[in-house]
C-alpha positions as semicolon CSV with decimal commas, in nm:
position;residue;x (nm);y (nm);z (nm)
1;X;-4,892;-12,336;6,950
2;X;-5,063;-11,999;6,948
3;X;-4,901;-11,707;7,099
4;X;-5,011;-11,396;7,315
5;X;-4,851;-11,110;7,466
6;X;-5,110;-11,201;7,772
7;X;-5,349;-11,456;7,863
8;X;-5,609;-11,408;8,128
9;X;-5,780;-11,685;8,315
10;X;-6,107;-11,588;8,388
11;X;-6,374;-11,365;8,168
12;X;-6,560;-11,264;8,479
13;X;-6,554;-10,900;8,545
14;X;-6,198;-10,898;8,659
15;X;-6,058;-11,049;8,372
16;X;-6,242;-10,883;8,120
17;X;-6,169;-10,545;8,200
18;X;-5,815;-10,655;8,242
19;X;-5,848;-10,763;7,876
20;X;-5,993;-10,479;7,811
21;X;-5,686;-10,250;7,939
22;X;-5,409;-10,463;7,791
23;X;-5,625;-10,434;7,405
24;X;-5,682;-10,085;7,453
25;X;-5,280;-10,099;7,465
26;X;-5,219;-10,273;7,138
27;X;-5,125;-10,655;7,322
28;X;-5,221;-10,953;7,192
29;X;-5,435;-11,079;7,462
30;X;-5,627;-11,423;7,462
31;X;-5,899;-11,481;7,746
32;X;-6,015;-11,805;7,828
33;X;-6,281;-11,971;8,027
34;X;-6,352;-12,258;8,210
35;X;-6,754;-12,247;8,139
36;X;-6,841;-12,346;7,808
37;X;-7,115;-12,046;7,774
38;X;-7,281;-11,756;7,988
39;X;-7,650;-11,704;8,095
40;X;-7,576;-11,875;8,440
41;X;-7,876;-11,706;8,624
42;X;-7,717;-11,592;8,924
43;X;-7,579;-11,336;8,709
44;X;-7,902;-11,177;8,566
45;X;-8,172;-10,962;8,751
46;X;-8,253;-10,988;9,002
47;X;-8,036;-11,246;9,132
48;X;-7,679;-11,116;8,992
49;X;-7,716;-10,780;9,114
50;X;-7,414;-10,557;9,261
51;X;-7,277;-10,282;9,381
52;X;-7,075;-10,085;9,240
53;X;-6,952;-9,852;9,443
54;X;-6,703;-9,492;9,309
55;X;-6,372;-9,639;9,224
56;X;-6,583;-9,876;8,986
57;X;-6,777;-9,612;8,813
58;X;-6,442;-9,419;8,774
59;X;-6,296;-9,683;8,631
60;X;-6,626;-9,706;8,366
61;X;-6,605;-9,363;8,289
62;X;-6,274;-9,320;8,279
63;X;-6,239;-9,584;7,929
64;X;-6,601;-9,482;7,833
65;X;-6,781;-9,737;7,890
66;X;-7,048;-9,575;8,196
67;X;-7,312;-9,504;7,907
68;X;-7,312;-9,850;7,766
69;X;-7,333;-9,997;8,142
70;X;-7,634;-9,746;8,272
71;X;-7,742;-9,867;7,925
72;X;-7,793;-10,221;8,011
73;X;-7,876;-10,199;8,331
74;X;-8,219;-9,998;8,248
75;X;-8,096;-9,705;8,425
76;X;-8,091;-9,299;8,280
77;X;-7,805;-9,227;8,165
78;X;-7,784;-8,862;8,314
79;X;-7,447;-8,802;8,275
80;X;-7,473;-8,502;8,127
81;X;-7,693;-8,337;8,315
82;X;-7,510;-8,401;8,660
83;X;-7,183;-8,327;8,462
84;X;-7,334;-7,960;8,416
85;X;-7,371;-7,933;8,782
86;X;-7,098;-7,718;9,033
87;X;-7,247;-7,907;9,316
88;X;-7,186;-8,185;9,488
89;X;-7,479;-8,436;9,583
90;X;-7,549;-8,657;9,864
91;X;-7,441;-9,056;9,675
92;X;-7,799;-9,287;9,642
93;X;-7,664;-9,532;9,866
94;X;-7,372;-9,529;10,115
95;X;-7,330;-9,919;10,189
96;X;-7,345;-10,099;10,500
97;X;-7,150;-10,251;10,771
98;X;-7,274;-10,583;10,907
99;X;-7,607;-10,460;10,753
100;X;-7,614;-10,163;10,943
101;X;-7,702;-9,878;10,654
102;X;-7,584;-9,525;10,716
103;X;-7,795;-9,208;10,577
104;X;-7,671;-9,115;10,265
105;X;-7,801;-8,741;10,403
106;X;-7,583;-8,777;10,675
107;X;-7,247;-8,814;10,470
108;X;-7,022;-8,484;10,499
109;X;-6,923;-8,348;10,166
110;X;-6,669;-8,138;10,274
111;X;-6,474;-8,444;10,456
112;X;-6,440;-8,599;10,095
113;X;-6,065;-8,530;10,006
114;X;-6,032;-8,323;9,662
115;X;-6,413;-8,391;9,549
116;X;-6,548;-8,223;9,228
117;X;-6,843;-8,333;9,077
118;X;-6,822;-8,605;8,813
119;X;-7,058;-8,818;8,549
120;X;-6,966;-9,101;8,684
121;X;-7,184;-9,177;9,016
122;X;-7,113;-9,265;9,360
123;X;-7,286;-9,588;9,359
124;X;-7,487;-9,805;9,111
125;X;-7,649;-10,101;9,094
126;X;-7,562;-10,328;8,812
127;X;-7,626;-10,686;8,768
128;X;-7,353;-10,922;8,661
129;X;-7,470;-10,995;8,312
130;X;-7,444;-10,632;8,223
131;X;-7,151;-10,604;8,361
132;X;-6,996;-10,840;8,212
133;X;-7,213;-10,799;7,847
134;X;-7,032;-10,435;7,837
135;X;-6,709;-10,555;7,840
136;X;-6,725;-10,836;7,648
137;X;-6,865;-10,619;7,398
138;X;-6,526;-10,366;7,440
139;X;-6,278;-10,665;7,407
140;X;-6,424;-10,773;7,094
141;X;-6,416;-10,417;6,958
142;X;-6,040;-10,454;7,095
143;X;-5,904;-10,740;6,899
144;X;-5,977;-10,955;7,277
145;X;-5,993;-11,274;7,206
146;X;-6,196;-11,481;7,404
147;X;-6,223;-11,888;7,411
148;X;-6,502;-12,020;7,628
149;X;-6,525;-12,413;7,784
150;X;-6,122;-12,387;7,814
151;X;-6,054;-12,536;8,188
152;X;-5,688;-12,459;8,257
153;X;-5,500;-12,797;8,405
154;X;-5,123;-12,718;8,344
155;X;-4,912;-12,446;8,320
156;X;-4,543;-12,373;8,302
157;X;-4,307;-12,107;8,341
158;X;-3,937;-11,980;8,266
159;X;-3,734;-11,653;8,200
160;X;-3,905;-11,559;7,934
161;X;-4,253;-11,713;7,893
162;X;-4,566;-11,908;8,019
163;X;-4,745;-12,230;7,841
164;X;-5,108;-12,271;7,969
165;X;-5,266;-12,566;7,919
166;X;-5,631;-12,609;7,878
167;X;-5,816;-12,921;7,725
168;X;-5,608;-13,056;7,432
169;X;-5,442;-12,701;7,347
170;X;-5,138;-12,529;7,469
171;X;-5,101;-12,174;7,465
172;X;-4,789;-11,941;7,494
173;X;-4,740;-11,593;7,655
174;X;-4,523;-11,386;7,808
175;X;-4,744;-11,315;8,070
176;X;-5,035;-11,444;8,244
177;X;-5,263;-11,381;8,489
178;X;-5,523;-11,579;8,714
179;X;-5,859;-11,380;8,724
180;X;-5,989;-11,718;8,759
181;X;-6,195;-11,689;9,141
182;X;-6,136;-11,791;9,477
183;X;-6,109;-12,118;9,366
184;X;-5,818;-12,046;9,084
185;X;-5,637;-12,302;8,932
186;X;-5,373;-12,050;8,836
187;X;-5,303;-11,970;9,171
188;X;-5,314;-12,358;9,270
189;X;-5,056;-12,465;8,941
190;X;-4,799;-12,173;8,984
191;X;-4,747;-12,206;9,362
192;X;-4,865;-11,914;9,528
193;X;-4,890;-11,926;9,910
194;X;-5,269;-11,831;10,036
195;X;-5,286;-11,767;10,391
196;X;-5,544;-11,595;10,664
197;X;-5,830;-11,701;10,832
198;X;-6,096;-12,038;10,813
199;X;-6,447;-11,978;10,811
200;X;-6,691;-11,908;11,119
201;X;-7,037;-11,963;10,890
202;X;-7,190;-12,157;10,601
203;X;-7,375;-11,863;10,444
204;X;-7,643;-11,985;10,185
205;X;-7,850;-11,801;9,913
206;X;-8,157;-11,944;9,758
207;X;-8,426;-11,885;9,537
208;X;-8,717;-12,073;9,698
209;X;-9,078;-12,122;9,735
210;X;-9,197;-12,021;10,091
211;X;-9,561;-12,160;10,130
212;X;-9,535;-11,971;10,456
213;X;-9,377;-11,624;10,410
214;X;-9,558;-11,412;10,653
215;X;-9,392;-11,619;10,955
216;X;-9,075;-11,413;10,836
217;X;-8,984;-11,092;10,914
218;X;-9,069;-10,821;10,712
219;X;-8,775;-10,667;10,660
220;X;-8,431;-10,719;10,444
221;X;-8,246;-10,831;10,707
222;X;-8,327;-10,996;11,029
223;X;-8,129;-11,036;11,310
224;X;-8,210;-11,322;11,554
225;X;-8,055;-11,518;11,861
226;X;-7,957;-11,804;11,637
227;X;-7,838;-11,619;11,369
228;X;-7,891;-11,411;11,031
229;X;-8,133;-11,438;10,765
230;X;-8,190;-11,186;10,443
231;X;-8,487;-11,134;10,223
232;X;-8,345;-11,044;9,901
233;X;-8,438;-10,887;9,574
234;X;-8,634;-11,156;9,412
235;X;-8,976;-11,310;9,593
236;X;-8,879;-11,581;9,780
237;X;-8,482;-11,523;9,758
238;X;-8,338;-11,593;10,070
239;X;-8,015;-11,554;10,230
240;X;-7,895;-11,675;10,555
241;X;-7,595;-11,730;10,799
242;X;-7,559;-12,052;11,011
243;X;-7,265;-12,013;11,209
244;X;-7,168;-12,338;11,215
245;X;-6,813;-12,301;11,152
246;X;-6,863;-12,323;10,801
247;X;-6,913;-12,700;10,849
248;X;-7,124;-12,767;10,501
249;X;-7,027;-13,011;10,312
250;X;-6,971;-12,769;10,016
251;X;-6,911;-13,008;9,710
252;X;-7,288;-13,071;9,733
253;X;-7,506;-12,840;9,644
254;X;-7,773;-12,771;9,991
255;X;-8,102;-12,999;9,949
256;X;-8,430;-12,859;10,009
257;X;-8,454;-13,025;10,334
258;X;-8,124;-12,873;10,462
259;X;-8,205;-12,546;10,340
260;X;-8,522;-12,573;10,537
261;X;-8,349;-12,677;10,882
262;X;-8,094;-12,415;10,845
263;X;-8,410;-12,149;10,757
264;X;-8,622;-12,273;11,034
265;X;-8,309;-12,265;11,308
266;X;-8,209;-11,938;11,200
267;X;-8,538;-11,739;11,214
268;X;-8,672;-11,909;11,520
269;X;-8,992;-12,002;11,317
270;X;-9,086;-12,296;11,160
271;X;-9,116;-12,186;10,856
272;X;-9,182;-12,401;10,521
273;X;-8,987;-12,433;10,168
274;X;-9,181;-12,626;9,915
275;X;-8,938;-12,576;9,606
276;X;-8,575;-12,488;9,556
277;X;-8,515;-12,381;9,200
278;X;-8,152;-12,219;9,284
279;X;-7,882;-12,272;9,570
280;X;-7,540;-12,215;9,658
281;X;-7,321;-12,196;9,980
282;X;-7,024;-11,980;10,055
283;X;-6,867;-11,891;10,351
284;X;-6,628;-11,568;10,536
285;X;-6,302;-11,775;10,507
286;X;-6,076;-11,482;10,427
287;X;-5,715;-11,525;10,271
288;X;-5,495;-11,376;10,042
289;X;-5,183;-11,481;9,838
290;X;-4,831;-11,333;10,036
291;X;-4,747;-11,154;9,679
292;X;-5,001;-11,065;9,349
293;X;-4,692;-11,215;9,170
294;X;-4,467;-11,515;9,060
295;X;-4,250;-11,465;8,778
296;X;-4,474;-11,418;8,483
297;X;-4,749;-11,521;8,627
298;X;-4,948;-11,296;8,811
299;X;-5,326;-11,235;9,013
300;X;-5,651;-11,024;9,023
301;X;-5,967;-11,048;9,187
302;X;-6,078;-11,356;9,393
303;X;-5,786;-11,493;9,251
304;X;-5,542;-11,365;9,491
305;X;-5,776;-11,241;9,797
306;X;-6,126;-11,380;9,928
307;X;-6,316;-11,315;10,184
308;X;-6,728;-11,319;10,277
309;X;-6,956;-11,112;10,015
310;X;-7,059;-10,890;10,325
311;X;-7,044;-10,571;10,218
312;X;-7,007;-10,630;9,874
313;X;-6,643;-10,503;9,801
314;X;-6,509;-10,837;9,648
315;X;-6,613;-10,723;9,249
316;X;-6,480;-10,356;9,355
317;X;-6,145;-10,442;9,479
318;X;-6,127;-10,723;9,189
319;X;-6,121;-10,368;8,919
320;X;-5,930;-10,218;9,099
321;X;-5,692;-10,477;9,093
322;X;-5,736;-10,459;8,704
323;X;-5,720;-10,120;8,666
324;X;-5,410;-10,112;8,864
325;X;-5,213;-10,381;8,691
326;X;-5,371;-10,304;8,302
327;X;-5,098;-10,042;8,212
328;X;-4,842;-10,152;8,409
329;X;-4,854;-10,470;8,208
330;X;-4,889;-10,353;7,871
331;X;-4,595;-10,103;7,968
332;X;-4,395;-10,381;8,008
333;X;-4,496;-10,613;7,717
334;X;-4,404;-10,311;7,517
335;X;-4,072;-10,228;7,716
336;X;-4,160;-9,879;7,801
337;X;-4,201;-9,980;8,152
338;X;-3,900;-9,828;8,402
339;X;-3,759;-10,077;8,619
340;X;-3,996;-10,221;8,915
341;X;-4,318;-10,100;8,749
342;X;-4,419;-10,424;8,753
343;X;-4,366;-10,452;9,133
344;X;-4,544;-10,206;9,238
345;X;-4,851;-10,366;9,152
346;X;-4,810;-10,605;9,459
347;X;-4,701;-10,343;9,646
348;X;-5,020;-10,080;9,575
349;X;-5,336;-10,330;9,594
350;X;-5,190;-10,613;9,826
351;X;-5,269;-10,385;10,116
352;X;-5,541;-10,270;9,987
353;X;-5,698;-10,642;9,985
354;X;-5,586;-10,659;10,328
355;X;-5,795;-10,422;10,485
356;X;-6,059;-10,517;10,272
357;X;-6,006;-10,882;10,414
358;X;-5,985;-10,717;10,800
359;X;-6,314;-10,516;10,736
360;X;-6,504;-10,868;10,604
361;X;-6,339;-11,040;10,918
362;X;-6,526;-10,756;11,149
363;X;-6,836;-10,757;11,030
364;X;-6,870;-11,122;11,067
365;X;-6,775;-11,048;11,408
366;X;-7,015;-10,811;11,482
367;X;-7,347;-11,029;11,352
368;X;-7,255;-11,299;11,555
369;X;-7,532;-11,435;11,766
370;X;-7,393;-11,357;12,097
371;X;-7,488;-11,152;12,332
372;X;-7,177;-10,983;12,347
373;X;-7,188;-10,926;11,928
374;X;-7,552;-10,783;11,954
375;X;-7,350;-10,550;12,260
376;X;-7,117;-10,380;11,998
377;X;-7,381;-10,413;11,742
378;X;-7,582;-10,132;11,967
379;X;-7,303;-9,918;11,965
380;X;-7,180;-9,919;11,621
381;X;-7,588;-9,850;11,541
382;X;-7,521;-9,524;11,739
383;X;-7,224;-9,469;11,554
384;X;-7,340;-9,479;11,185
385;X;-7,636;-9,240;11,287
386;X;-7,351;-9,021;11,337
387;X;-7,198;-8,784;11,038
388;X;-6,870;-8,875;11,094
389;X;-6,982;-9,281;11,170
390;X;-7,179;-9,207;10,807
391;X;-6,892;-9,071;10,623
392;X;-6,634;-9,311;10,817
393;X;-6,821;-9,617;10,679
394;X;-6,973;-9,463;10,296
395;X;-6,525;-9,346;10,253
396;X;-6,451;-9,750;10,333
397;X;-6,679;-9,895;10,093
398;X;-6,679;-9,677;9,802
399;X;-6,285;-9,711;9,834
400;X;-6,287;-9,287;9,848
401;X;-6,069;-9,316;10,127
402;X;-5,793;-9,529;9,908
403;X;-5,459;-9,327;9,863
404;X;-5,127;-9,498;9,775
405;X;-4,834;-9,503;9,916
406;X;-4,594;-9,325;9,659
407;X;-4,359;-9,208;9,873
408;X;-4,450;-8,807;9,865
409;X;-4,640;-8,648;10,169
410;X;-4,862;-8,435;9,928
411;X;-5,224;-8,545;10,041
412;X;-5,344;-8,556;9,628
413;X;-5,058;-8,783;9,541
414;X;-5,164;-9,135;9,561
415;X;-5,555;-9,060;9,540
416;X;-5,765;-9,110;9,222
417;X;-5,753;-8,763;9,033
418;X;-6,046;-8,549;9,098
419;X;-6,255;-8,518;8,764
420;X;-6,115;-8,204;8,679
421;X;-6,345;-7,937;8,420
422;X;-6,115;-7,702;8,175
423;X;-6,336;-7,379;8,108
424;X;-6,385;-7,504;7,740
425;X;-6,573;-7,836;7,937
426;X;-6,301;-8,110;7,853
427;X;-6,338;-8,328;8,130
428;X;-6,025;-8,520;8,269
429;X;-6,250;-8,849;8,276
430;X;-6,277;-8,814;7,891
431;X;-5,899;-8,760;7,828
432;X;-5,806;-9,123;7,982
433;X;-6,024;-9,314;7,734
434;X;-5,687;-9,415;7,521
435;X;-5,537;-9,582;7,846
436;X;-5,274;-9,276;7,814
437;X;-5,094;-9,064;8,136
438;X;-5,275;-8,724;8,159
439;X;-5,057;-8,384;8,230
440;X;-5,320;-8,148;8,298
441;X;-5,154;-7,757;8,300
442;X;-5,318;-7,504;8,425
443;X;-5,107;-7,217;8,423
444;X;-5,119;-6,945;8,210
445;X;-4,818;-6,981;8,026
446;X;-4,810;-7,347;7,979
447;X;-4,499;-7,401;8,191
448;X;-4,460;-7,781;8,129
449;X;-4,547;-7,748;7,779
450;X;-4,174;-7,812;7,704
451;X;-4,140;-8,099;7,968
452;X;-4,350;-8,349;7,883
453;X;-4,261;-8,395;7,503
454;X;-4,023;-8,694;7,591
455;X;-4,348;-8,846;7,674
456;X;-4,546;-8,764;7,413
457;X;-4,642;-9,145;7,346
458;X;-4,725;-9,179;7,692
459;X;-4,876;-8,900;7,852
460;X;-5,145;-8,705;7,688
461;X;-5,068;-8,305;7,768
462;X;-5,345;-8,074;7,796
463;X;-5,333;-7,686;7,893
464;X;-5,607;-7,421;7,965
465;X;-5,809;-7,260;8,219
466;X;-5,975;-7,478;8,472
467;X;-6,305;-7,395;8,632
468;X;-6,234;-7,543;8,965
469;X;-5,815;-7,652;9,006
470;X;-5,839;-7,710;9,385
471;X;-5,528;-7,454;9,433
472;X;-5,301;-7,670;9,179
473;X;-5,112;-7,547;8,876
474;X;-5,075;-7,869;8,724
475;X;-5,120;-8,225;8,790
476;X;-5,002;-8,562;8,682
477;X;-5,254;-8,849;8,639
478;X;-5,146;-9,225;8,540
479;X;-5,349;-9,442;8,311
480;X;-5,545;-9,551;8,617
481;X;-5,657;-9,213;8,726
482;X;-5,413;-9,198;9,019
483;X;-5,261;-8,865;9,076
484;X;-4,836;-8,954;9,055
485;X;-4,754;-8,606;9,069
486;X;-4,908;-8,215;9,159
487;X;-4,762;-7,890;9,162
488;X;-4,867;-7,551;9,273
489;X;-4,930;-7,247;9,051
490;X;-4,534;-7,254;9,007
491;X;-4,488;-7,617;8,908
492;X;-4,228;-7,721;8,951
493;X;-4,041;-7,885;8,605
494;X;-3,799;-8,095;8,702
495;X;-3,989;-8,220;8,990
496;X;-4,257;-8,319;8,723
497;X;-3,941;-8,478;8,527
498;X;-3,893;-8,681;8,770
499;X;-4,219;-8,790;8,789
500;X;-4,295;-8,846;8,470
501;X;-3,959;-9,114;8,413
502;X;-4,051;-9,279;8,754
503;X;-4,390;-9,371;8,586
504;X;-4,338;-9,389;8,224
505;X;-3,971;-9,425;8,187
506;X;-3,706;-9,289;8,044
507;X;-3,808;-8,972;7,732
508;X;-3,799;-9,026;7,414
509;X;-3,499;-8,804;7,263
């Protein structure tokens, strides 16, 4: 029987950069997949495209991996130039809410907590392939191993281990986790309760032939008094909402003819499909599992929360799940982790997956074809044309507005570390790319120099000038950019002490 440190079920996105954070930590990590190879084409252009929105490009930059991702999506990489900037830019896109799209313009700077400017941007666009090419490309490079057609149909669990099952081969580990999709047969096999909400529509996307188009609207999304219909990237790519209760039979994949119907009652025309080449269904059921963990057996992504792709926030949330758990994992394969690390994983994204779960729930809400949904519809239209509505809506999606609770009022603590710029232009995004804590010092006579040598294998010190410090004398960042402690230009040491062992555990002596 072969044995891991981890395995991860799943090499989506989730699971890969989860593999990717527990390699760039020295664990044995095996990743195995239920599809037997990749090239599905709902995850190339057009039709796999995403956004990703700031906490996602952080995470990219932050293990250097933005260049090889703007790389394969076809876009500049101009990195460098922005990162020579002192200014801070207006993001390319700013989201939506229930399709309603605020001005980027009309975001306000200022109201972004502890912004500096940054390579990594505030939204891309980034299909699924590349995505997931990138990493697959890093886990290799990591010693990831990755076994593909591997459907997992048993797994057990004790005190000190897990045994996967998948086809004829068994596979031990001391940990595993589910990154395995909304349908996960992790979650399913190790018991997790998965409660919220049943669905309200059958939402379809297709790749058709329209021998009618101009009896559609012209634009991306139309609204109408039976419902919801999209016109997407490709020609001919269609998406609609029936709200129906999300009665579809979804174990069949939609016929021509149903498509069709659905098109026709949605738009109020009666349009014609000649050809489906591609279909699937989903719908806005929206659960999540009571706790991210059982034993040794734990969840990312769809895995442990779904919800309706409205908005686009499911792949976001799914790394930052992964970024999240990644070094509190290795930490405690390699017993470096203090006591309740592990816990805190549960306790930092689960309600963060909640709101994300309770914003999906409102949009649906608000697009249904009621009279009284198209009412609040108008007002939160009026709203988003506002600079407050604008920011309100760009902070939700791009997760800028996330902060943990960590138990210290300081309004930095608990946010993702501003990209901080020494004078000699060391960037803080370019210090994390070992998977290491970051002690930044600014002060001139490198006050914590002495503090932080217990950690030395943990936390990555750097002093020096800093071109903008934001009024802080020193700050310190965990392995996924969070900010776990900051002091003013009279840090103070044992505070960061304390810190430091709450995080990273006991010093080395």
């Amino acid at each position: 029987m072969d044995e891991f440190d981890v395995v991860v079920v799943g090499a989506g996105p989730v699971g890969l950069f989860l593999a990717c954070e527990l390699g760039l930590a020295d664990c044995a990590v095996l990743v195995l997949e239920r599809e037997a190879e990749l090239g599905s084409p709902w995850r190339v252009e057009p039709l796999g495209m995403r956004g990703l929105f700031a906490t996602s490009a952080e995470a990219f930059y932050r293990r250097g991996m933005l260049g090889a991702l703007l790389k394969a999506t076809g876009v500049p990489d101009d990195s460098g130039e922005n990162s020579e900037g002192d200014g801070l830019s207006a993001p390319p896109m700013a989201g939506h809410f229930a399709g309603m799209e605020p001005d980027p313009a009309d975001i306000d700077l200022a109201a972004l907590p502890f912004r500096l400017p940054s390579p990594a941007p505030d939204a891309m666009v980034a299909s699924l392939d590349a995505v997931e090419t990138v990493l697959s490309q890093r886990a290799a490079e990591l010693g990831v191993q990755i076994r593909r057609g591997a459907s997992v149909s048993a797994l057990t669990q004790d005190e000190n281990g897990v045994v996967v099952r998948a086809g004829d081969h068994e596979y031990a580990a001391r940990w595993v986790v589910g990154c395995d999709g909304g349908r996960s047969a992790v979650r399913k096999l190790a018991g997790f309760d998965f409660v919220g909400t049943e669905p309200q529509f059958t939402g379809y996307i297709a790749l058709t032939t329209i021998a009618d188009p101009e009896k559609l609207g012209s634009g991306m999304i139309n609204r109408t008094q039976t419902g919801t219909y999209v016109r997407m990237f490709a020609d001919g790519q269609i998406g609609m909402m029936d709200f129906d209760g999300g009665a579809f039979d979804r174990t069949q994949p939609p016929t021509c003819e149903h498509l069709q119907a659905v098109l026709r009652r949605v738009s109020g025309t009666d349009v014609t499909l000649t050809e489906v080449q591609l279909a699937s269904s989903f719908t806005d059921r929206a659960k999540q599992t009571t706790t991210y963990r059982q034993g040794r057996v734990l969840l990312a992504g769809d895995a442990a929360h779904i919800h309706s792709p409205l908005g686009g926030q499911g792949l976001n949330t799914g790394l930052g799940d992964a970024m999240n758990l990644g070094w509190k994992l290795a930490a405690t394969v390699h017993g470096t982790a203090p006591d309740g690390l592990l816990d805190t994983y549960t306790g930092e994204r689960h309600p963060i997956g909640a709101r994300v779960l309770d914003w999906s729930r409102a949009q649906v809400e608000v697009m249904r074809p009621s009279p009284h949904a198209r009412a609040v519809q108008a007002v939160i239209r009026d709203l988003i044309a506002t600079r407050d509505g604008a920011t309100y809506v760009f902070q939700k999606v791009s997760g800028s507005s996330i902060r943990y609770d960590l138990g210290s009022e300081h309004p930095l603590i608990g946010c993702s570390a501003p990209d901080f710029r020494l004078v000699d232009g060391t960037r803080l995004g370019d210090l994390m790319r070992d998977g290491h804590g970051v002690t930044l010092d600014f002060t001139t006579d490198r006050c914590l120099r002495g503090s932080v040598t217990g950690w030395a294998d943990r936390i990555r010190y750097v002093a020096g000038p800093v071109r903008n410090g934001l009024g802080f004398g020193a700050v310190l960042i965990r392995p996924d950019g969070i900010v776990a402690w900051a002091g003013d230009r009279a840090p103070d040491r044992a505070a960061f002490e304390r810190a430091a062992g709450h995080w990273f555990g006991s010093p080395e002596v």
